[in-house]
C-alpha positions as CSV (number, residue, x, y, z in Angstrom):
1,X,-79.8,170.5,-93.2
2,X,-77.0,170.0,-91.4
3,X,-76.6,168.7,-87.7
4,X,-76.8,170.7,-84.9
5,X,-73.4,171.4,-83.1
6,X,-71.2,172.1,-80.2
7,X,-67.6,173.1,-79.7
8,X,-66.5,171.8,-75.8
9,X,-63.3,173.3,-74.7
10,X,-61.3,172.9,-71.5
11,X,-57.6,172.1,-71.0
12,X,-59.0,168.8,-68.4
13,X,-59.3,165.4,-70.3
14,X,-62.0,164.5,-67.1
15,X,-64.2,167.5,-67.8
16,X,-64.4,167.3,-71.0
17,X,-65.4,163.7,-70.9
18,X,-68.3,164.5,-68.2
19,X,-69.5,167.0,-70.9
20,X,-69.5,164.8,-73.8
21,X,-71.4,162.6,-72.0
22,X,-73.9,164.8,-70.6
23,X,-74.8,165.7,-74.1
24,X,-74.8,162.2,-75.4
25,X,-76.8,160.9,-73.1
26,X,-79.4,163.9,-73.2
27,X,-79.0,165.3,-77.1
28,X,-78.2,162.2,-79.1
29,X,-78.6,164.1,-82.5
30,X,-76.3,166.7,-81.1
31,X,-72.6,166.9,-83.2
32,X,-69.9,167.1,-80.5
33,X,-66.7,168.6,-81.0
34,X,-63.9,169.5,-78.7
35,X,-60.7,171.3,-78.5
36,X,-58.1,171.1,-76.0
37,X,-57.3,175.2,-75.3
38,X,-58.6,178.1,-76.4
39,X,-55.9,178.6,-79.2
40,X,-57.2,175.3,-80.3
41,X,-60.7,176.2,-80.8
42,X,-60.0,179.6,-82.1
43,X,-57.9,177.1,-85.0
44,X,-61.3,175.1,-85.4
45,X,-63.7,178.1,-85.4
46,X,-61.7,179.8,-88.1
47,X,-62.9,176.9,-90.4
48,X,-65.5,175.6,-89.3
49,X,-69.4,177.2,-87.7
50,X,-70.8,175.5,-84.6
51,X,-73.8,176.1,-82.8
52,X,-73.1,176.5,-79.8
53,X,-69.6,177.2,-77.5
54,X,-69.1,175.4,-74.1
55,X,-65.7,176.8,-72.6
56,X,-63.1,176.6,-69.4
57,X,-62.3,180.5,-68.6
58,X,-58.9,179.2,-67.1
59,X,-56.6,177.4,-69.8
60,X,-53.0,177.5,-71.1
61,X,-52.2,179.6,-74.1
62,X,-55.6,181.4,-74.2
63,X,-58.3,181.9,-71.8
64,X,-61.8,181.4,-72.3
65,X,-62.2,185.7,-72.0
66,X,-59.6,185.9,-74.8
67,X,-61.6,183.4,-76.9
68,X,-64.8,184.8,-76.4
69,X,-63.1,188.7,-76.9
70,X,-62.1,187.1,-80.7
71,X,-65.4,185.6,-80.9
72,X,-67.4,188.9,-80.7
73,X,-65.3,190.1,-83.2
74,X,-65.8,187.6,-86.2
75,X,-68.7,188.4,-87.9
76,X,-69.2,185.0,-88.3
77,X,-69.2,184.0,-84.8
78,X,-70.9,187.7,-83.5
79,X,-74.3,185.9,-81.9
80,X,-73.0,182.3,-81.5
81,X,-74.3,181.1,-78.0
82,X,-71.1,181.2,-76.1
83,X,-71.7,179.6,-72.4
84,X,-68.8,179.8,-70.2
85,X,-68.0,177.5,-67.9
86,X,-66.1,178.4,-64.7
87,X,-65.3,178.2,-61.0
88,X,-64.9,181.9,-61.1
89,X,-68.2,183.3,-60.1
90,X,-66.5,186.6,-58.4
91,X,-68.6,189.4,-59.3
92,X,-66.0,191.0,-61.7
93,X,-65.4,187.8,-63.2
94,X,-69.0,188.0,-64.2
95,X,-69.2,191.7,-65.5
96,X,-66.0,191.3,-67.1
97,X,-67.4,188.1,-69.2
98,X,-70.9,190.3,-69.5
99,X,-68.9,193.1,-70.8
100,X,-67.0,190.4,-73.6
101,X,-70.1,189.0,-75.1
102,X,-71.0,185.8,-72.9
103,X,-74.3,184.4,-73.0
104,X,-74.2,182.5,-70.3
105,X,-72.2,180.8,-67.1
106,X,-72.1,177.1,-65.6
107,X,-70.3,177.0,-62.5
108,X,-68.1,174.1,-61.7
109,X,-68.8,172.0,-59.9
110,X,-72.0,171.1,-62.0
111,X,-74.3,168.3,-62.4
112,X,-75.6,166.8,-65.4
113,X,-79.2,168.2,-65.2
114,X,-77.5,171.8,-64.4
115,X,-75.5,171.4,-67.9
116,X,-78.3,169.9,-69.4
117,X,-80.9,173.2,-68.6
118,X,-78.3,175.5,-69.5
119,X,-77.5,174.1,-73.0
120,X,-81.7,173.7,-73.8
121,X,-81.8,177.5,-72.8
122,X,-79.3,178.3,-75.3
123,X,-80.1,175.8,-78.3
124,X,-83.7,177.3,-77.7
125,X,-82.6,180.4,-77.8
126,X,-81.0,180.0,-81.4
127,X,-83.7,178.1,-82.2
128,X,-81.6,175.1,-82.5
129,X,-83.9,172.9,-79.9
130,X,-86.2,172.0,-82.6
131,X,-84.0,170.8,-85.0
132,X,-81.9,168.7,-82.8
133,X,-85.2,167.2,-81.7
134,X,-85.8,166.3,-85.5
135,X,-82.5,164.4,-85.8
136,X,-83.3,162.6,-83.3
137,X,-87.0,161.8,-82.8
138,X,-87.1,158.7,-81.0
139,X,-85.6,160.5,-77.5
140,X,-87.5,163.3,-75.9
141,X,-85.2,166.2,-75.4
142,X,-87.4,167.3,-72.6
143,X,-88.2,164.2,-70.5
144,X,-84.5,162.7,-70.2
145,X,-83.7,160.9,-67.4
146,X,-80.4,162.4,-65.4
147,X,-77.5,159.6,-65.8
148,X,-74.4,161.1,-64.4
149,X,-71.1,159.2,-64.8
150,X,-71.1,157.5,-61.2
151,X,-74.9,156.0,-62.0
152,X,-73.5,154.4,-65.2
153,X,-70.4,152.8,-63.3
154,X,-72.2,151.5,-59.9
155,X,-75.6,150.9,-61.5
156,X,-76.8,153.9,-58.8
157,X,-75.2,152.3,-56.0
158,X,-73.5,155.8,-55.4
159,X,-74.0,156.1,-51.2
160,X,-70.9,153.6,-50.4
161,X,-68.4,154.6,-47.9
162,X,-65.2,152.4,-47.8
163,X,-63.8,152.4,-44.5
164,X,-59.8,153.7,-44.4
165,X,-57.3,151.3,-43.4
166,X,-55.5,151.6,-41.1
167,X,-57.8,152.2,-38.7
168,X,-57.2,155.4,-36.7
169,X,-58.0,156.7,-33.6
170,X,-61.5,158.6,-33.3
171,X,-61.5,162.5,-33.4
172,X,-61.4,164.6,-30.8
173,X,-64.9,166.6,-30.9
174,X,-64.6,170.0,-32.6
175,X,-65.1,172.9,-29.7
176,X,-66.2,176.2,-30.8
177,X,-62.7,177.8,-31.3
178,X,-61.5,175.2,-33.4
179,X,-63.4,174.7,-36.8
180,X,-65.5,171.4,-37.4
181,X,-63.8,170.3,-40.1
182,X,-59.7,170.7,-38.4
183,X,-60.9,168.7,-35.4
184,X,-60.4,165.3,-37.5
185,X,-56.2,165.8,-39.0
186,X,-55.7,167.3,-35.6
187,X,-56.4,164.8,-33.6
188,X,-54.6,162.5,-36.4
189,X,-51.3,164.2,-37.3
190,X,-51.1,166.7,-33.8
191,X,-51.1,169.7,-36.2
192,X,-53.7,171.4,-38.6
193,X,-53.3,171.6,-42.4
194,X,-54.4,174.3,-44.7
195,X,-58.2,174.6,-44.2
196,X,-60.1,175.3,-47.4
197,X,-64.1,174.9,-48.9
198,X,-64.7,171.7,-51.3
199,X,-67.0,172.8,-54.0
200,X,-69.3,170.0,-55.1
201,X,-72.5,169.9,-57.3
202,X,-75.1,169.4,-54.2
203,X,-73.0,171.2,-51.5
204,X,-70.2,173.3,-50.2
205,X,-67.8,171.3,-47.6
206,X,-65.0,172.9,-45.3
207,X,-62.3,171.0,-45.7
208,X,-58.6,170.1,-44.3
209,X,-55.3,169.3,-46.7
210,X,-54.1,166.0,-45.1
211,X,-51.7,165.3,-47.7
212,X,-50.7,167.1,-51.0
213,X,-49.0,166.6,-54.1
214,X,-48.8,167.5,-57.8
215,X,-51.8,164.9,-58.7
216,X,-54.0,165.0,-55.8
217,X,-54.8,166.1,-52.2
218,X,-56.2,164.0,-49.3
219,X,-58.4,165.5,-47.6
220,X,-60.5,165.6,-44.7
221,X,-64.4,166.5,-44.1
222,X,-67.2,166.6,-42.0
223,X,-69.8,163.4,-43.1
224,X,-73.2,165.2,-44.6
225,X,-75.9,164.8,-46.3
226,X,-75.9,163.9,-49.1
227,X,-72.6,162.0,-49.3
228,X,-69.6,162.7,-51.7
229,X,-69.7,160.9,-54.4
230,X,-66.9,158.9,-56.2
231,X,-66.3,160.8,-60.0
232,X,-68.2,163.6,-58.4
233,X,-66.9,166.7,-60.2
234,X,-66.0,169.6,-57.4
235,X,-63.7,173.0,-56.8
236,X,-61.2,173.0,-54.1
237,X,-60.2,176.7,-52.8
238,X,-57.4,177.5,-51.2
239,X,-56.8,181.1,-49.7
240,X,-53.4,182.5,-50.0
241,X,-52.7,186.4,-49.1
242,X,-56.0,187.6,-49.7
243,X,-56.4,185.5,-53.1
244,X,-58.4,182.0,-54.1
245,X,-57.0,179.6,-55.8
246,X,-60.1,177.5,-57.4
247,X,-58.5,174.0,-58.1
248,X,-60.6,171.7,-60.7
249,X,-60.9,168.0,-60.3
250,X,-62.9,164.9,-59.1
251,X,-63.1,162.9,-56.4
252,X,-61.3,159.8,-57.1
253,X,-61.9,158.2,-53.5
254,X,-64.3,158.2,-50.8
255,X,-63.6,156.7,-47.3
256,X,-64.8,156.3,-43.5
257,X,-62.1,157.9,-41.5
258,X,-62.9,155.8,-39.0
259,X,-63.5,151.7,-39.6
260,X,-67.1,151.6,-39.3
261,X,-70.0,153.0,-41.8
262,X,-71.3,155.5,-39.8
263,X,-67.9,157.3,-39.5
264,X,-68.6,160.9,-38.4
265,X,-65.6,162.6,-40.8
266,X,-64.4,161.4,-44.7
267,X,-61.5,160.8,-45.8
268,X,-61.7,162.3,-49.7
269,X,-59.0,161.7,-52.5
270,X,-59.3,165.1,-54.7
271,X,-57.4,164.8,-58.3
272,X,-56.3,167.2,-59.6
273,X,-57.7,167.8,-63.6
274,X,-55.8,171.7,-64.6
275,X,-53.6,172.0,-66.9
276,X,-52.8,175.9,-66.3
277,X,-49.2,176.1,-65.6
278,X,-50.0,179.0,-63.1
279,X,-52.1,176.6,-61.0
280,X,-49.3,173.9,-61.0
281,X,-46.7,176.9,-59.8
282,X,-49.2,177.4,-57.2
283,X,-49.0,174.1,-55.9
284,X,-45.6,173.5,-55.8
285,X,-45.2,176.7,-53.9
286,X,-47.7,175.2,-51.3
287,X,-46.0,172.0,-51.3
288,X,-42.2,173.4,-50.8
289,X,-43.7,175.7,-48.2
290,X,-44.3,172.3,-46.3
291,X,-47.9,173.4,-45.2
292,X,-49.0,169.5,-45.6
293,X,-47.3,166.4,-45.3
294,X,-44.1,165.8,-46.9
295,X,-43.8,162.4,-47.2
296,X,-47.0,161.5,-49.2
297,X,-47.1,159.4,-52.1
298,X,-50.1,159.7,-54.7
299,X,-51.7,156.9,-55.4
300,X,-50.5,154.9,-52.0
């Protein structure tokens, strides 16, 4: 019998990886392949059967609609559980990927016992759960513990926040015609930056663009509970005449806007993780626009 497998496919190195590791650390018999675009895993599925498809909707040279379109249409891949996973959770979206075959979503942001309950659902459905669970007998597939990449690097010391240097002056309180989460860059840079939601596994955040670039944006949020995590996977959206532009990433900083620990506003490195050529034209239109900061440097 041979082993049970999955095909991951996303255009981002960083989601990939935080798949991979979900299902490592939750299926250990589990056979885990990966391809970089669609057109790549259409290449690996013309050869070779998997078990089950995990896949970006939004990726150069073929999307994850186009994929799953083909998909349907191979006999060989015609019920193959095919779970897409997207920030596009418009109603369309979801009729449209209905309509192609899907069998079910994950939204980004997601956490790992989110991916982890979707992929049981489907491995039961194919009555695949049982035969993972024979490779690897000495795990429970049903009792795992959740071990997210930001446990496994702090040892669950997750709820730090650095304070930002230099320190700034504190933020003028929000009043009710000026949004919470603009008070803070206001009173900082005497002028508001694009407002937009940060989508992370536990909450939804308005937010303010500090600083932008190619690689990353600095942003600016109201402190809540629970706290942003570092490595936290999240969806920044950005309005622009009428449409949303969902950008994929992580957070790769987390720090007091103010020097003390109870600092009532975060300062939030987002990077950047998309590959789609559409989404980098998009923010090089919002960065020649001069909406944010010019004089930024990533990484400074």
């Amino acid at each position: 019998m041979g082993k049970v497998s999955v095909l991951v496919v996303d255009d981002a190195p960083f989601i990939r990886d935080l798949v991979k590791k979900g299902l490592r650390d939750h299926f250990p018999g589990l056979q885990i392949e990966e391809a970089v675009n669609g057109r790549k895993a259409q290449q690996f599925l013309a050869r070779q059967a998997v078990d089950l498809i995990l896949c970006d909707w939004e990726m150069p040279e073929l999307s994850g609609i186009e994929l799953l379109t083909w998909c349907r249409e191979q006999d060989s891949l015609k019920t193959t559980p095919f779970i897409m996973v997207t920030s596009r959770g418009d109603k369309d979206n979801v009729v449209q990927a209905i309509q192609a075959g899907v069998s079910d979503f994950i939204g980004k942001p997601f956490s790992n016992d989110q991916l982890v309950s979707k992929v049981k659902k489907a491995l039961s459905r194919a009555g695949k759960l049982e035969a993972l669970a024979a490779q690897a007998p000495q795990r429970s597939l049903v009792g795992s513990m959740p071990n997210d990449s930001l446990a496994a690097l702090t040892g669950g010391k997750a709820d730090v926040v650095r304070p930002a240097a230099p320190a700034a002056a504190r933020p003028a309180q929000p009043t009710a015609a000026q949004p919470a989460a603009a008070a803070a860059p206001a009173a900082r840079s005497g002028a508001k930056g694009q407002q937009g939601q940060l989508r992370l596994p536990a909450a939804n955040l308005p937010c303010v663009i500090k600083a932008l670039s190619l690689k990353e944006a600095l942003l600016v949020v109201k402190r809540g509970t629970p706290l942003p995590q570092v490595l936290e996977s999240a969806v920044l959206d950005l309005e622009e005449d009428s449409d949303v532009a969902r950008l994929n990433g992580y957070l790769h900083a987390v720090a007091a806007l103010e020097p003390k620990p109870d600092s009532e506003w975060l300062q939030l490195t987002f990077r950047f993780v998309d590959r789609d050529p559409q989404k980098l034209d998009y923010l090089s239109r919002l960065i020649a626009r001069g909406s944010t900061q010019k004089h930024y440097v990533p990484g400074a």
